[in-house]
Each structure stands twice: as C-alpha cells, then as structure tokens.
VORO-993778 format. One line per field, with one value per atom (N, C-alpha, C, CB): x, y, z; chain. Coordinates in steps of 0.2 Angstrom, whole numbers, plus 5000, padded with zeros to 4 digits. Glycine has a CB too. Layout:
BEGIN
x [X | ...]
y [Y | ...]
z [Z | ...]
mol [A | ...]
This chain:
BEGIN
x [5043 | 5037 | 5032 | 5035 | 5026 | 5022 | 5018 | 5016 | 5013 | 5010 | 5002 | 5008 | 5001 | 4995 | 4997 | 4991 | 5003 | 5005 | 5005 | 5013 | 5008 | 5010 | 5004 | 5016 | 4998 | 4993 | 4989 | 4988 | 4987 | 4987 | 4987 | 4991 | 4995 | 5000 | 4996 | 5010 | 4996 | 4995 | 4986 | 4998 | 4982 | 4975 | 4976 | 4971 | 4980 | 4978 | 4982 | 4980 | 4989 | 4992 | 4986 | 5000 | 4984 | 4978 | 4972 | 4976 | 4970 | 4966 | 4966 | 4963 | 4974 | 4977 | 4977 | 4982 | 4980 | 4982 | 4975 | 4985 | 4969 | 4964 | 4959 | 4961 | 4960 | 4958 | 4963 | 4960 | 4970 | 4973 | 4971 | 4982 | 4968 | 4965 | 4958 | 4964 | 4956 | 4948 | 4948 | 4944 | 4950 | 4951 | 4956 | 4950 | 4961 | 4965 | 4963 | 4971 | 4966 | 4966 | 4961 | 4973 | 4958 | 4956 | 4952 | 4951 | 4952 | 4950 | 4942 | 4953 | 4938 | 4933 | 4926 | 4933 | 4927 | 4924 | 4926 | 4925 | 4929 | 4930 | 4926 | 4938 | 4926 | 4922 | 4914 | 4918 | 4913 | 4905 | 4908 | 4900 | 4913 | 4915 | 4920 | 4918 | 4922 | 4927 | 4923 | 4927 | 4926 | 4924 | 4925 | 4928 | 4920 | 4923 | 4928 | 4917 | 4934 | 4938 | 4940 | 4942 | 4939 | 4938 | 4931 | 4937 | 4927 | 4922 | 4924 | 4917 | 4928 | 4931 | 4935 | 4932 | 4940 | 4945 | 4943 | 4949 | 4937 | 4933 | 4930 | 4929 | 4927 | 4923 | 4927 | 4918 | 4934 | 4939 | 4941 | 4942 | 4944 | 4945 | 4938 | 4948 | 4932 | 4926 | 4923 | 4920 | 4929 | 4927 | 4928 | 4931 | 4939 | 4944 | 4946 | 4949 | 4945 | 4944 | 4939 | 4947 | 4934 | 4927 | 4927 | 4920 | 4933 | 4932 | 4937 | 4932 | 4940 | 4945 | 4939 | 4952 | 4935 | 4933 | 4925 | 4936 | 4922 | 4914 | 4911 | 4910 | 4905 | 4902 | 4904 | 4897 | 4908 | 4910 | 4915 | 4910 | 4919 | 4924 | 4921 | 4928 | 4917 | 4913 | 4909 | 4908 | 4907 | 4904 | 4909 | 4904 | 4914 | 4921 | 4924 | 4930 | 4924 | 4927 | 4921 | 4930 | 4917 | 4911 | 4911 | 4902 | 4913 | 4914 | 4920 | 4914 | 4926 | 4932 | 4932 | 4939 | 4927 | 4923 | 4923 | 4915 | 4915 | 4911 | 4918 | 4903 | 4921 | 4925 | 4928 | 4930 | 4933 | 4937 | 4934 | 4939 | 4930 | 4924 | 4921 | 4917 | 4918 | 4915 | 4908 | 4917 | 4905 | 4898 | 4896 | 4896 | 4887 | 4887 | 4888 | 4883 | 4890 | 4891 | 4886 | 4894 | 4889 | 4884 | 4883 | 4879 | 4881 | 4879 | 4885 | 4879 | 4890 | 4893 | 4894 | 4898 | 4895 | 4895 | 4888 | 4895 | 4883 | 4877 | 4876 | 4870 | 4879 | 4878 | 4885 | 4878 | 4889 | 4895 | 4891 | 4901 | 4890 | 4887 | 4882 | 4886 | 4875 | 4872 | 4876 | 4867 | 4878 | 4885 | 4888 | 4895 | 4890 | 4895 | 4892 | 4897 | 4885 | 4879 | 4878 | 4872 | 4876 | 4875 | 4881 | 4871 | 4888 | 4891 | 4894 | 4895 | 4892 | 4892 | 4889 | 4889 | 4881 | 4876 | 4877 | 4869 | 4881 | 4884 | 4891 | 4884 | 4894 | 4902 | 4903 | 4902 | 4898 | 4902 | 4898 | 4901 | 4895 | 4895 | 4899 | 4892 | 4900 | 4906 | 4912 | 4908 | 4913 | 4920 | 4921 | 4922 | 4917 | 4921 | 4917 | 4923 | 4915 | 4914 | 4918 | 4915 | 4919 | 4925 | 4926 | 4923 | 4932 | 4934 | 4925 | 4946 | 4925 | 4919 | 4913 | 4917 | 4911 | 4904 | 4906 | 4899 | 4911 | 4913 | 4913 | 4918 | 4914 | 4915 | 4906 | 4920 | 4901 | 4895 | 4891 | 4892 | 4894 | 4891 | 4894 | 4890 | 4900 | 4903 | 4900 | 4911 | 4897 | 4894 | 4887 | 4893 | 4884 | 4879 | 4878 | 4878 | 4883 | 4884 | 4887 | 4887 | 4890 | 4891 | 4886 | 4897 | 4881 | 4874 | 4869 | 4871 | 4870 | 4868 | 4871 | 4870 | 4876 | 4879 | 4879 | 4888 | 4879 | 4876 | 4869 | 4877 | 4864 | 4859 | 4857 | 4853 | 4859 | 4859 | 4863 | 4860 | 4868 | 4872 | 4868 | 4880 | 4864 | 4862 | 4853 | 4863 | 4851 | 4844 | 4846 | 4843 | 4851 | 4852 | 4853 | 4859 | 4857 | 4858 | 4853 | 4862 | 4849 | 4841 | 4838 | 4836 | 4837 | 4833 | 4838 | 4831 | 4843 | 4844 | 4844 | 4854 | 4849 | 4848 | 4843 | 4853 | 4840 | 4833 | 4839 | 4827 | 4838 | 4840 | 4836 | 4846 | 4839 | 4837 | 4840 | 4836 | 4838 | 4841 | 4842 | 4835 | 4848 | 4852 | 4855 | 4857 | 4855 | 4859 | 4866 | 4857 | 4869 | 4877 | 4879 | 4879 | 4872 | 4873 | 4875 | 4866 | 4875 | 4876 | 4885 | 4872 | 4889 | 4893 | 4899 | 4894 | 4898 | 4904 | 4904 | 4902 | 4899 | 4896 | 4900 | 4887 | 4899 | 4903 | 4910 | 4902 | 4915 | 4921 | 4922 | 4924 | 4919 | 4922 | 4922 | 4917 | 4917 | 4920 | 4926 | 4919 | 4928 | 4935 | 4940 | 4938 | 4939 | 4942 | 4943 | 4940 | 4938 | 4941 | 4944 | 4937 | 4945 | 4948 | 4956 | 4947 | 4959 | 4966 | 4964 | 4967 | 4961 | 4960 | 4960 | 4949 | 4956 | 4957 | 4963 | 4949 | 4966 | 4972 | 4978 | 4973 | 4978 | 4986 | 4984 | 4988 | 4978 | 4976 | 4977 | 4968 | 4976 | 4976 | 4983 | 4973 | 4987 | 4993 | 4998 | 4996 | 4997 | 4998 | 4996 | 4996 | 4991 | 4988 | 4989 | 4982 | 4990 | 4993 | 5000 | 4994 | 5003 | 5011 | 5011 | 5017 | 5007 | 5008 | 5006 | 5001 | 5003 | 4999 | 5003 | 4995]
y [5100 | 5101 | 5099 | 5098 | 5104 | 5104 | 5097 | 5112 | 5094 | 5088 | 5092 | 5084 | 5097 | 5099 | 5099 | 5107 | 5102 | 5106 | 5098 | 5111 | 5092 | 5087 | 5083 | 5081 | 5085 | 5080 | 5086 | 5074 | 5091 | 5095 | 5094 | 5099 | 5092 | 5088 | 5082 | 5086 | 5079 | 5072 | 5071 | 5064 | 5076 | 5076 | 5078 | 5081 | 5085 | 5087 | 5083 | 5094 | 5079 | 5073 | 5069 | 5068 | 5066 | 5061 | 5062 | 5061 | 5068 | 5070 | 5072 | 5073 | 5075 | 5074 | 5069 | 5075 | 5064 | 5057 | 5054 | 5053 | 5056 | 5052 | 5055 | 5050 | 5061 | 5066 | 5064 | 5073 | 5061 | 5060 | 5053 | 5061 | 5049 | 5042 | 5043 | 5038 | 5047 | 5048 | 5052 | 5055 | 5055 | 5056 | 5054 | 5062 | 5051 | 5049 | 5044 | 5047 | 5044 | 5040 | 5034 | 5037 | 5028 | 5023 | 5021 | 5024 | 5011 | 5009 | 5010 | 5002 | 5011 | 5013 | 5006 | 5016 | 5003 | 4998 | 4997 | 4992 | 5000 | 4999 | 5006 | 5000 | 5010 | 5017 | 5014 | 5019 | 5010 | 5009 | 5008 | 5003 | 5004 | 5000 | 5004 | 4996 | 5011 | 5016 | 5016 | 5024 | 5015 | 5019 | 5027 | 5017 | 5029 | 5038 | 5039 | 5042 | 5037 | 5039 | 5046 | 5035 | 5051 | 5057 | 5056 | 5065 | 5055 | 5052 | 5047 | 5050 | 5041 | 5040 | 5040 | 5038 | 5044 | 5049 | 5052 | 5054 | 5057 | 5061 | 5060 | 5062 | 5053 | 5050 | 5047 | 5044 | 5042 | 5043 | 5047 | 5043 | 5054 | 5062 | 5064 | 5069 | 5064 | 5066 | 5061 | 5066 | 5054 | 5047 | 5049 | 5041 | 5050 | 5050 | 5056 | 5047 | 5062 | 5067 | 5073 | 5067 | 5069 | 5074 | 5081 | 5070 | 5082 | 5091 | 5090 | 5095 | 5090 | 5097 | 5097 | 5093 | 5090 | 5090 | 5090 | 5085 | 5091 | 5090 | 5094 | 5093 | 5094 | 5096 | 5102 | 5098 | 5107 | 5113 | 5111 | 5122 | 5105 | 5101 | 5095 | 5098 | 5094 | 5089 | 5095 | 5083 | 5096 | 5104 | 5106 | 5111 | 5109 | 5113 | 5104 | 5119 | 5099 | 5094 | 5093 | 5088 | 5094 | 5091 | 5098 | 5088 | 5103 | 5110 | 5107 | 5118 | 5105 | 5105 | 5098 | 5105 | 5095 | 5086 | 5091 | 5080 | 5095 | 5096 | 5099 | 5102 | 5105 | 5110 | 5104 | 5116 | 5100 | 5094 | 5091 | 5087 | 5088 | 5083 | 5088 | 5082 | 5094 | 5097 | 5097 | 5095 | 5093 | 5094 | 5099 | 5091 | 5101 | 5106 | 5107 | 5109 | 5115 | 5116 | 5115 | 5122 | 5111 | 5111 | 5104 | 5115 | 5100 | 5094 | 5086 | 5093 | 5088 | 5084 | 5086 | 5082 | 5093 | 5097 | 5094 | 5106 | 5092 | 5093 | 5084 | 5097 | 5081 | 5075 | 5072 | 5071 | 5076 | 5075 | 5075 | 5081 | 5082 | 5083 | 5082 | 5087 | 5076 | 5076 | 5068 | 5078 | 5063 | 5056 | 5060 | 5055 | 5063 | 5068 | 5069 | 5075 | 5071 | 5071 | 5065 | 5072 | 5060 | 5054 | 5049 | 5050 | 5052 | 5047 | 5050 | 5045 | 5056 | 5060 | 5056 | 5068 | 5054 | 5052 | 5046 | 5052 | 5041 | 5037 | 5033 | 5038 | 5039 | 5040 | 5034 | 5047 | 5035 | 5030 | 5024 | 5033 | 5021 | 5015 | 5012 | 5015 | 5017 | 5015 | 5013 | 5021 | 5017 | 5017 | 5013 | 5023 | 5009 | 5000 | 4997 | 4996 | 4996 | 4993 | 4987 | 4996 | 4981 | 4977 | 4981 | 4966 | 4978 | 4983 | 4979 | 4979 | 4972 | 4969 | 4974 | 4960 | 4974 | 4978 | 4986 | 4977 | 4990 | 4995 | 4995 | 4997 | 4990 | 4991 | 4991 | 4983 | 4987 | 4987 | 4993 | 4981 | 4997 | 5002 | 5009 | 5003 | 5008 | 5013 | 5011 | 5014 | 5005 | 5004 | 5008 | 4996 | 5005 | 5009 | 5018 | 5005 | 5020 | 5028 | 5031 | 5032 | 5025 | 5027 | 5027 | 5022 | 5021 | 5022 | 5028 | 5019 | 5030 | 5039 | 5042 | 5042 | 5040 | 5047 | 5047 | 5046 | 5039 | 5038 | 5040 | 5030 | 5040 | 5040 | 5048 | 5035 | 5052 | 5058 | 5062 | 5059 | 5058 | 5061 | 5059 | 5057 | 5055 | 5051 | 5058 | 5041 | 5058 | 5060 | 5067 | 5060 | 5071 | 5078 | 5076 | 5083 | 5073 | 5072 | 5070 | 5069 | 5066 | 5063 | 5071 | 5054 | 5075 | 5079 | 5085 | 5081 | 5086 | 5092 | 5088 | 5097 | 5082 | 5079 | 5074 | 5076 | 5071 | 5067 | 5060 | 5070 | 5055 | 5050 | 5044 | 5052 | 5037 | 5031 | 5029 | 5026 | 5027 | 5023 | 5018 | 5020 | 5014 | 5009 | 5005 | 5013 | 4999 | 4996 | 4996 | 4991 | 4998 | 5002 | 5006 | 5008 | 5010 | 5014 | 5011 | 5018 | 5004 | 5001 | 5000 | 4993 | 4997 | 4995 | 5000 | 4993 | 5005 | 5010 | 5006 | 5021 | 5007 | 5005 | 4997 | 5005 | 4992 | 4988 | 4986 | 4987 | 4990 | 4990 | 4993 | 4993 | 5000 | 5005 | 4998 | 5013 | 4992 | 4987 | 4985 | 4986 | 4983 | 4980 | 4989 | 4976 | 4994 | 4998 | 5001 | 5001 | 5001 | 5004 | 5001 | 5008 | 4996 | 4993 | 4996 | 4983 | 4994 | 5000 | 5005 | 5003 | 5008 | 5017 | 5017 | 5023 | 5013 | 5015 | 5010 | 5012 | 5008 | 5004 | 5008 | 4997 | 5011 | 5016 | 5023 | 5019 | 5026 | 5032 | 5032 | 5033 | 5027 | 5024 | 5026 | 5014 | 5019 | 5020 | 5026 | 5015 | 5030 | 5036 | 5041 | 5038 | 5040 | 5046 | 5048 | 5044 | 5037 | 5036 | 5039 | 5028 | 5039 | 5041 | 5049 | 5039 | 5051 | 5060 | 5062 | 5066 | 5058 | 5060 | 5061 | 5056]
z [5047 | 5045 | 5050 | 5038 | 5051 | 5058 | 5055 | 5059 | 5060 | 5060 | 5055 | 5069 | 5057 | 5051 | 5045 | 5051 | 5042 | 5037 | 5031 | 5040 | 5038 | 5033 | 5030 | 5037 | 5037 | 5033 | 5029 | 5040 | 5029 | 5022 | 5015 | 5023 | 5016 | 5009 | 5010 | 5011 | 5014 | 5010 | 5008 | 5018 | 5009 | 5008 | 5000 | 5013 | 5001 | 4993 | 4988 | 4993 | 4991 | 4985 | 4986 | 4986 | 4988 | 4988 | 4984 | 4994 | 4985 | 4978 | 4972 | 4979 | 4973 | 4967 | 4962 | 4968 | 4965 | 4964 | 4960 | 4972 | 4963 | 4963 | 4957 | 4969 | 4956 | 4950 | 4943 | 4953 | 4945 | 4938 | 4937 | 4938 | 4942 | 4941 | 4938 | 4948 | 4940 | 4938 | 4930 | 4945 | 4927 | 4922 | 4918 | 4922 | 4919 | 4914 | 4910 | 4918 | 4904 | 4899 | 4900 | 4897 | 4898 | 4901 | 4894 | 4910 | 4894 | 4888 | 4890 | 4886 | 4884 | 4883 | 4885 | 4875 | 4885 | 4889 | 4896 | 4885 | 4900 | 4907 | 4912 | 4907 | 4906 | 4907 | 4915 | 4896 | 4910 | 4915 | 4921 | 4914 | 4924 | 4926 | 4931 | 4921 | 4930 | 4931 | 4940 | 4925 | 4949 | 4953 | 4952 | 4958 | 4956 | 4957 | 4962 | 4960 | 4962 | 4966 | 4967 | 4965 | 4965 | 4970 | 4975 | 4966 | 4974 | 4980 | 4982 | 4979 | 4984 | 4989 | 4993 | 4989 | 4989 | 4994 | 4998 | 4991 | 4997 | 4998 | 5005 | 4994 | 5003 | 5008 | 5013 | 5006 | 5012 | 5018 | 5022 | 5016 | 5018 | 5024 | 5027 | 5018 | 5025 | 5028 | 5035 | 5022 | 5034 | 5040 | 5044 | 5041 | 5042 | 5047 | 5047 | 5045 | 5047 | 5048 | 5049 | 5047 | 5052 | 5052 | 5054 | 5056 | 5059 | 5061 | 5058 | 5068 | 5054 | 5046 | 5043 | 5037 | 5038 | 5033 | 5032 | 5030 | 5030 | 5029 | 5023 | 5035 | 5024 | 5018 | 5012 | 5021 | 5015 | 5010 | 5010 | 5012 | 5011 | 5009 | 5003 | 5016 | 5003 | 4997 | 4994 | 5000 | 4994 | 4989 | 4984 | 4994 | 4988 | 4983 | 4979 | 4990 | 4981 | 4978 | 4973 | 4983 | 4974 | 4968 | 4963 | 4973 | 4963 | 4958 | 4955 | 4961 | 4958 | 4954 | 4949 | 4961 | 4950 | 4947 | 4943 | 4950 | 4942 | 4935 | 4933 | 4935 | 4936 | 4930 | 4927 | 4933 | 4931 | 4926 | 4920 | 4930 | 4921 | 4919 | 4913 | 4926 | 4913 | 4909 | 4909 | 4903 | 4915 | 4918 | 4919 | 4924 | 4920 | 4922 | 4929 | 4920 | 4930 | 4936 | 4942 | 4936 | 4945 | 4950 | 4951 | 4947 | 4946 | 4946 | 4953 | 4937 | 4949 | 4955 | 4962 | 4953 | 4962 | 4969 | 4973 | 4967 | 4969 | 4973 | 4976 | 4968 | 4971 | 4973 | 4979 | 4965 | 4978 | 4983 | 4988 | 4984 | 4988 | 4994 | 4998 | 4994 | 4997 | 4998 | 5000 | 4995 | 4995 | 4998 | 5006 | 4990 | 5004 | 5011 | 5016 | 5010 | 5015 | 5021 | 5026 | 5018 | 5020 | 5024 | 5025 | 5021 | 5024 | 5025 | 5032 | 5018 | 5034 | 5041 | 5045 | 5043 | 5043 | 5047 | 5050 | 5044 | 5045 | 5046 | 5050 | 5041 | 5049 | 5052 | 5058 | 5056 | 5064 | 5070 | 5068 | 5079 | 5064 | 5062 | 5058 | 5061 | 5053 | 5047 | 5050 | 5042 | 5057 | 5059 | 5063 | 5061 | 5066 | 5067 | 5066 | 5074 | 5059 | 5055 | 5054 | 5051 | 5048 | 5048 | 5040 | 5048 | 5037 | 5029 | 5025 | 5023 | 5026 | 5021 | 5022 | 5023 | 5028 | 5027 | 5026 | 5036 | 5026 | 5025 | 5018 | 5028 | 5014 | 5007 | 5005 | 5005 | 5009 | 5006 | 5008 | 5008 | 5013 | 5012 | 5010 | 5016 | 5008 | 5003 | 4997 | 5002 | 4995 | 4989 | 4988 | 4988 | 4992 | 4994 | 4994 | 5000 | 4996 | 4994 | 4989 | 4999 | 4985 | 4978 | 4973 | 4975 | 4976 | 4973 | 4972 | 4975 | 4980 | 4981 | 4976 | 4987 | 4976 | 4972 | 4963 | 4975 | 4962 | 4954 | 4953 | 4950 | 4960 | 4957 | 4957 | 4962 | 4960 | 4960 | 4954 | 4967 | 4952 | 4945 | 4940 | 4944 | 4938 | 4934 | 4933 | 4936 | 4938 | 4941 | 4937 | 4951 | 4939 | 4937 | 4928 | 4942 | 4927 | 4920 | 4917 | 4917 | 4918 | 4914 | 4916 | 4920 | 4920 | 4920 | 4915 | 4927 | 4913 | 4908 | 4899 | 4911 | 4898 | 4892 | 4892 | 4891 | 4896 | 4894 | 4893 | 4886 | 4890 | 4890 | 4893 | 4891 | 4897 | 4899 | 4903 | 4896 | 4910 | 4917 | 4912 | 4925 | 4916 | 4914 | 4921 | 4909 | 4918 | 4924 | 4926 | 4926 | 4920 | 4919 | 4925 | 4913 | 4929 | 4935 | 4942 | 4937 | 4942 | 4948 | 4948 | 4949 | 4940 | 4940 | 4945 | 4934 | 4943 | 4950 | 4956 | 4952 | 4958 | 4964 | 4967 | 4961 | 4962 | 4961 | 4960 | 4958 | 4957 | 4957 | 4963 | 4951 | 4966 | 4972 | 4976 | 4976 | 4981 | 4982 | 4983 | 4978 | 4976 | 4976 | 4978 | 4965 | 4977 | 4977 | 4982 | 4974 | 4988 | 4992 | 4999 | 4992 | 5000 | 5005 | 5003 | 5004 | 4996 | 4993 | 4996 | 4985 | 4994 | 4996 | 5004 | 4992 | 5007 | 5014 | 5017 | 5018 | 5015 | 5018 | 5017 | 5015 | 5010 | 5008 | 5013 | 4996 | 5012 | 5015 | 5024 | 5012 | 5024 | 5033 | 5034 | 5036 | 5030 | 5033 | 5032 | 5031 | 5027 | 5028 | 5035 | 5023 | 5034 | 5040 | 5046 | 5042 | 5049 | 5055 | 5053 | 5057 | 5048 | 5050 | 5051 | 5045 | 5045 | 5046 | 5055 | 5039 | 5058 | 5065 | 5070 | 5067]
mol [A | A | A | A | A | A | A | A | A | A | A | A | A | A | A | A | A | A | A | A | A | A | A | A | A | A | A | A | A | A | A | A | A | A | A | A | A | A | A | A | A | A | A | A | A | A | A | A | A | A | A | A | A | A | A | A | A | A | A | A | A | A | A | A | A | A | A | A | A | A | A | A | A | A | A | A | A | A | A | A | A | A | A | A | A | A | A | A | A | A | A | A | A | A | A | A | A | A | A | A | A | A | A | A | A | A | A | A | A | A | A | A | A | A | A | A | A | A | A | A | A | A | A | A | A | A | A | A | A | A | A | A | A | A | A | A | A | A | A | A | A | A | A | A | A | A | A | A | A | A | A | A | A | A | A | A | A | A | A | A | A | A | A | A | A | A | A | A | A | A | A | A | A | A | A | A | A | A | A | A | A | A | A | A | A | A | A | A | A | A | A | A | A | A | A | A | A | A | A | A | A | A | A | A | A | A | A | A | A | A | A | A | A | A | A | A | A | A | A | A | A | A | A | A | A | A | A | A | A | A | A | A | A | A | A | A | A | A | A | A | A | A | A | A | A | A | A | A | A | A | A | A | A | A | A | A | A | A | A | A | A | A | A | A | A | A | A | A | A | A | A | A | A | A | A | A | A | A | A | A | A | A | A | A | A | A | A | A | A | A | A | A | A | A | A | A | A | A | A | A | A | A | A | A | A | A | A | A | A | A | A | A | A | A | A | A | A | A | A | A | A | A | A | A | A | A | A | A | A | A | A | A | A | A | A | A | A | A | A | A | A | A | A | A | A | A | A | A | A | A | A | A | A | A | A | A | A | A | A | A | A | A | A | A | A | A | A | A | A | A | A | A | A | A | A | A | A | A | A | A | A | A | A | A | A | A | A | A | A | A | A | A | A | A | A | A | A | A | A | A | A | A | A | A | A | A | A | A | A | A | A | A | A | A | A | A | A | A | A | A | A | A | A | A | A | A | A | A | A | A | A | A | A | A | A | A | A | A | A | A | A | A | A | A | A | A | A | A | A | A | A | A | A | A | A | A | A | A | A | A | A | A | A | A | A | A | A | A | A | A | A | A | A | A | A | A | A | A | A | A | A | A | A | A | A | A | A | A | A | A | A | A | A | A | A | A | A | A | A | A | A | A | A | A | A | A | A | A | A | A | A | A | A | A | A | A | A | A | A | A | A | A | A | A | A | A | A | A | A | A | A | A | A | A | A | A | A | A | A | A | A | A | A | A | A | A | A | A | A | A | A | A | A | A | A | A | A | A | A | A | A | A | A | A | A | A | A | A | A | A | A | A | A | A | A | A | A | A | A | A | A | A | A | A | A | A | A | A | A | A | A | A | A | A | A | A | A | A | A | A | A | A | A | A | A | A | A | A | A | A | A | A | A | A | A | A | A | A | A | A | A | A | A | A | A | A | A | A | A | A | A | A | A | A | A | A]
C-alpha cells in the first residue's frame, strides 16, 4: 500500500473514530463537559498536514457535524472553518510549541469555536450565554495531548 493511500486511511479512521466518540451514547451530565473531538482531529491534520488539509477540508467536516448532529446546516461548517482559519494563522507557532502551551491554545480555539457555535444558535433559538460554554474548552485540555500523541505516532509511521 502506497505512503498516500496509507495515510488517507489513517485520516479518515481517525475521524471516524472521533465522530463515533463525538456522538455516541454519553451520561447526561458529562454532556457540558463533552470535547469536540472532530475538531481536534481536525485541528491536528490541518497542523500536521497543512498542504493535504485546510479549510474546504474543515468546511466539509463541519457539514458532515451538522448533518450527524441535526444542526442546522451550515452552522458548524462555519464555525470549523473559521477555528481552521486561525489555527493556519497560527500553525508555526503551535508547531514548537511544548504539548502544555499547545494544550492552552487549542483551548483557546475551542473557545472560538463554542463561541461561534453558541453565537449562531443564540441567533436562530434565542436562549442565554452560559458559562457551560468554556467547559469543552477545558476537558479538550486534558484531551488533546491523547489526540496529538496516538495521531503523531501513527503519522510518523504511515510516513
């Protein structure tokens, strides 16, 4: 199997994997508490591979969100995509980085990204900012040093 073909596979198990994490079952008080791991994945392949992946690569991943999800269309696609912007703008900093400060600023673009999820939904249902919006933000944190450490040591090997 060619060196593209394998890392292909291992992008789309990987968001596989993190789409059956993202919606699967989960006790109802952990909900707030839930990272967006398809936006982490996301934001990993967009790091470590910036010419495969980018923006119409976070775009289509943030439509396949709503259609899962049952959002409206559009809404997570736009917030992907705008995290995915800045996390381009970002890139060669992020990238020697140490994992601790990589974790504070993946926190930080998970914020982008709840504040913009949260921004579109307060504008179609109306509802109340809450400070529930930070907790993703908080667990991604603990979450993604995993995500970048199993995703790494894959990567290196398919390479």
């Amino acid at each position: 199997m060619s060196t593209r073909r394998l890392s292909l596979v291992l992008v789309l198990t990987s968001l596989l994997v993190a789409l059956v994490f993202s919606f699967g079952a989960g006790r109802s008080e952990w909900l707030y508490w839930k990272p967006p791991i398809v936006l982490l994945v996301a934001l990993y392949w967009l790091l470590f591979e910036p010419q495969t992946f980018g923006l119409v690569f976070a775009f289509t991943l943030g439509l396949l969100v709503d259609f899962v999800s049952g959002a409206p269309a559009g809404e997570s696609a736009m917030a992907f995509c705008v995290t995915a912007y800045w996390a381009q703008t970002l890139e060669h900093r992020l990238l020697h980085f140490t994992i601790f400060h990589q974790c504070l600023l993946i926190a930080g673009l998970v914020v982008v990204y709840q504040l913009i999820s949260v921004a579109i939904d307060l504008a179609i249902h109306g509802g109340a900012l809450q400070l529930a919006l930070l907790y993703p933000a908080l667990s991604a944190i603990l979450v993604w040093p995993f995500i970048a450490g199993v995703l790494g040591r894959l990567h290196r090997r398919s390479l």
